[in-house]
Structure formats: C-alpha cells, structure tokens
N, C-alpha and C positions, 0 to 999 in steps of 0.2 A: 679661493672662491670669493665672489665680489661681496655676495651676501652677507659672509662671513664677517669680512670687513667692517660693514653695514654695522651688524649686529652688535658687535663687540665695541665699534663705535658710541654708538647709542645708549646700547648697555651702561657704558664709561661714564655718559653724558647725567645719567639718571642717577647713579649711585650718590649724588650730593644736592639732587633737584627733582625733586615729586612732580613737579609740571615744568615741561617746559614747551612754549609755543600753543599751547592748552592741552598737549598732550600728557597722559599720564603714562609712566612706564609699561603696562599692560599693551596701552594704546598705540605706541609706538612701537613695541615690537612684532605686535602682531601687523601694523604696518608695513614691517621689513618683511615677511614672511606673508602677508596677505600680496604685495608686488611681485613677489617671485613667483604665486601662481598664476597672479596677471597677466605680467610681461610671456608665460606662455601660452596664456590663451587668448590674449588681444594682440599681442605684439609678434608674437612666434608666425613666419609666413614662408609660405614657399614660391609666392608671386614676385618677391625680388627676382628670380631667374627671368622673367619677364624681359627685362631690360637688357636679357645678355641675348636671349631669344631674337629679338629686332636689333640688336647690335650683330648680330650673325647671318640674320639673315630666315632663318628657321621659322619666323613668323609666318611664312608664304605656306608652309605646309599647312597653317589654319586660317588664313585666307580663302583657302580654295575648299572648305568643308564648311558644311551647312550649321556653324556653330557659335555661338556667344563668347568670342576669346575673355571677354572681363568676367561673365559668368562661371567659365572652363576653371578660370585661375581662383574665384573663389571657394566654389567647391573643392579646389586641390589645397587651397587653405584651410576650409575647415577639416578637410580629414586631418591633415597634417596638424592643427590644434589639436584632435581629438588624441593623436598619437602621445603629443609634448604632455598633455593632461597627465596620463599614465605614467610619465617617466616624471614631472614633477611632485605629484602626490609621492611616488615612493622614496623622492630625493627630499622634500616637505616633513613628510613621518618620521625619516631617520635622524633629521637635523631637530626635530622636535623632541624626539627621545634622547638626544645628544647632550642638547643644553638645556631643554626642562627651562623653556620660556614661559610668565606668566602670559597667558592667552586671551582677549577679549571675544567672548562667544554672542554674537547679536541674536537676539534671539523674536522683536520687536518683527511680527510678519511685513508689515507694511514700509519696515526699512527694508526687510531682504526683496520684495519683490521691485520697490525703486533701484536697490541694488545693481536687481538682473536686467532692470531695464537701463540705467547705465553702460554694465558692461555689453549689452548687444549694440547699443549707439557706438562705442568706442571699436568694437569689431569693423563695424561699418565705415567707419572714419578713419579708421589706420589701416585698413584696405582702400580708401579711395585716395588716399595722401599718398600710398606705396604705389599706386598705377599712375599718381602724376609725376612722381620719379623715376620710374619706368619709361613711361614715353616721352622723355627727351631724350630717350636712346636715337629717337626717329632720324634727330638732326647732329648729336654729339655722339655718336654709337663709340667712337674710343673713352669716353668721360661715363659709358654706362656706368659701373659701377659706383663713378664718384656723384653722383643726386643720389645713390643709395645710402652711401655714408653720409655726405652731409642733413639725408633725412634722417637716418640713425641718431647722428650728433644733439638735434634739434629736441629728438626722442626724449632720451635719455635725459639733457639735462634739463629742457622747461616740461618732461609728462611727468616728474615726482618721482623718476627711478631709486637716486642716489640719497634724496631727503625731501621730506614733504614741502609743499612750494609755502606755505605759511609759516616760516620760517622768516620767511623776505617780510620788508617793511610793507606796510597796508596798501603803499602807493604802487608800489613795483606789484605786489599781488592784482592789482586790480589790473593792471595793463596784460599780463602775464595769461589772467582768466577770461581775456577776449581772444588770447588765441586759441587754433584745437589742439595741441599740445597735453595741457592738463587734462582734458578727459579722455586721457588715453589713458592712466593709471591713476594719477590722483584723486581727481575726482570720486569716479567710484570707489575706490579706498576708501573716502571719507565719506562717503553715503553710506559703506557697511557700518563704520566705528560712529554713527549717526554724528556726526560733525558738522554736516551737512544740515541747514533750518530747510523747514517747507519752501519757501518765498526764492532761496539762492539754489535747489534742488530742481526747478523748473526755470530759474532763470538760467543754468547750468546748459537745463535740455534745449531752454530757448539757444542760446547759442551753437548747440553741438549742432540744431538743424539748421540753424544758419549757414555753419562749415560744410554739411552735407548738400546743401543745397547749391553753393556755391564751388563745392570743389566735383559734383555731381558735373553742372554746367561745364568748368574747369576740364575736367577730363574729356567730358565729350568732344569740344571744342579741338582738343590738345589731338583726339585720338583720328578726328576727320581730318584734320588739317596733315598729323602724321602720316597716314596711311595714303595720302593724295601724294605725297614727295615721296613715299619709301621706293628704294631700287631694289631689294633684295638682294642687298651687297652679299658677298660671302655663299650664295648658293648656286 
C-alpha cells in the first residue's frame, strides 16, 4: 500500500529531525493520513468513463435525452465520493489502530470551516480538469484514456499526493502554486494543519477561481466545438 510507504517514509525522516519543512512529526503524519481521505473525496471520480463513453460512441444515447451530460456525470461523482468515504474511514480507523500515529486534531472553527470551503473548490476543480480530459476523446477517441493518465500523472505529483509541495525551494513553490494542481490536496491539507496565513488562504481561493473560471470557459468551448465534429463512431 502506497500510504504505507508514505508513512514509514516520513516516519524514518522525523526520528532524528523535530521539524522538517516547518512541519512537526504530528503534522506530517497526519498529512499522510489526512490525503488518503482527500484523494477519496476530491480525487476519487467516476467521470473518467466519460472519455470512453465518446470514444465509443455511447455519448449519442444522452444526446437525444432532455439532460445535462456534465451535470449527469457530477452527480454520478458525488455518489461515487459518498461511497469511497465509507470504505476509506474504515480503511483510515484500522491503519490508525495499527500504527498509533500521533494525530493533529484542529480544532480552531474558523480554520475547519475554510477548510470545507477548500475542499468543495477542489471538488469543483478536479471535476472540471477531468471533463477537459475527457473531451479530447471527441478528436483522439483511441488516446481516450491516455489525457486521463497523463492528468493523473500531473495529479499525483504537483497536487501534494506523495509529499507536501513545500518541500521544494521557495522559487519552484511559487510557480508550482499558480497552477490548479496544489489545491486539489495540498492546499486544503495545509489549511486543516493551519499552515495556511489569512492573506495566502484567499490568495489560494483567488487563484482556485481563476482555474475555475478559466477551465469553466475551457470546457465549454472544448464541449461545443466537440459535439459539432462527433460522428458517433462505434454505434
């Protein structure tokens, strides 16, 4: 298990360093362990099929129904979060009774409710980034999958999956937090463990709507222009 890895990594890292990166051991683990419930409730989606759907063809069956295919697909996402939720918390609990991590409990209301306003930005934003990998199925339908991976890729290593992005030199951090990448997990990470000041907490948000705003436009564009070329290959 990747986490595990994580874990024991970091672990390793602490045993001879009280801070490192300005994290404290606490801090950081409960980071490894606060991403693993992330990555299923922001990252966890069922709209990747999206892209196989119009690579086949299958699109045409919600074509011709009175319906919001990008609305259809988020709602099929959040049940699908709702689902992952459930089977992370009990996979979370057991790994917590396992190794008896010390835990940072924020308890500071006005961090948890920036918190939850984060993590719904970040919902929003890795559903609108997964629907513009999706619809280059319109024109590459045999590469569908491959914009799903290379936006996995992108995910994974600049959203803070594998180690928190402040790690990196100040210079490389600053370029890194103008894309939407980091407030898919890091970010809000670091606005539970209050790491996050008031002034870079809203300049955060100011950017996250920028990305929605623009990948908003982005898709639409992406989605009219596709639907004008689709032949409904395969059906």
């Amino acid at each position: 298990m990747v986490v595990l890895t994580i874990y024991f990594l970091w672990d390793a890292v602490f045993q001879n360093n009280p801070v490192v990166a300005g994290y404290t051991r606490d801090k950081i683990l409960t980071y490894v362990f606060l991403t693993l419930v992330l990555r299923s409730v922001i990252l966890g989606q069922r709209s990747i099929d999206a892209a196989g759907e119009i690579a086949s063809g299958k699109l045409t069956n919600y074509l011709v129904k009175p319906l919001n295919y990008h609305l259809y697909w988020f709602t099929r996402d959040l049940a699908d979060k709702l689902l992952n939720i459930i089977f992370v918390v009990f996979e979370t609990i057991a790994l917590y009774f396992i190794l008896r991590p010390p835990i940072f409990l924020q308890s500071d209301p006005l961090t948890l409710v920036g918190f939850t306003v984060a993590v719904a930005a970040a919902i929003l934003l890795n559903f609108i980034l997964g629907n513009i990998s999706s619809n280059f199925s319109f024109w590459m339908p045999g590469n569908a999958w491959g914009f799903w991976f290379l936006y996995l890729v992108f995910q994974d290593f600049l959203g803070g999956v594998m180690y928190p992005l402040d790690i990196f030199p100040q210079t490389i951090q600053k370029i890194i937090m103008l894309l939407p990448f980091p407030y898919l997990l890091f970010f809000p990470a670091n606005v539970y463990l209050g790491k996050i000041s008031a002034p870079d907490y809203f300049w955060g948000l100011t950017v996250v709507l920028f990305w929605l705003t623009f990948c908003l436009f982005t898709v639409k564009k992406i989605w009219l222009a596709g639907v004008k070329d689709y032949q409904a290959e395969g059906r």
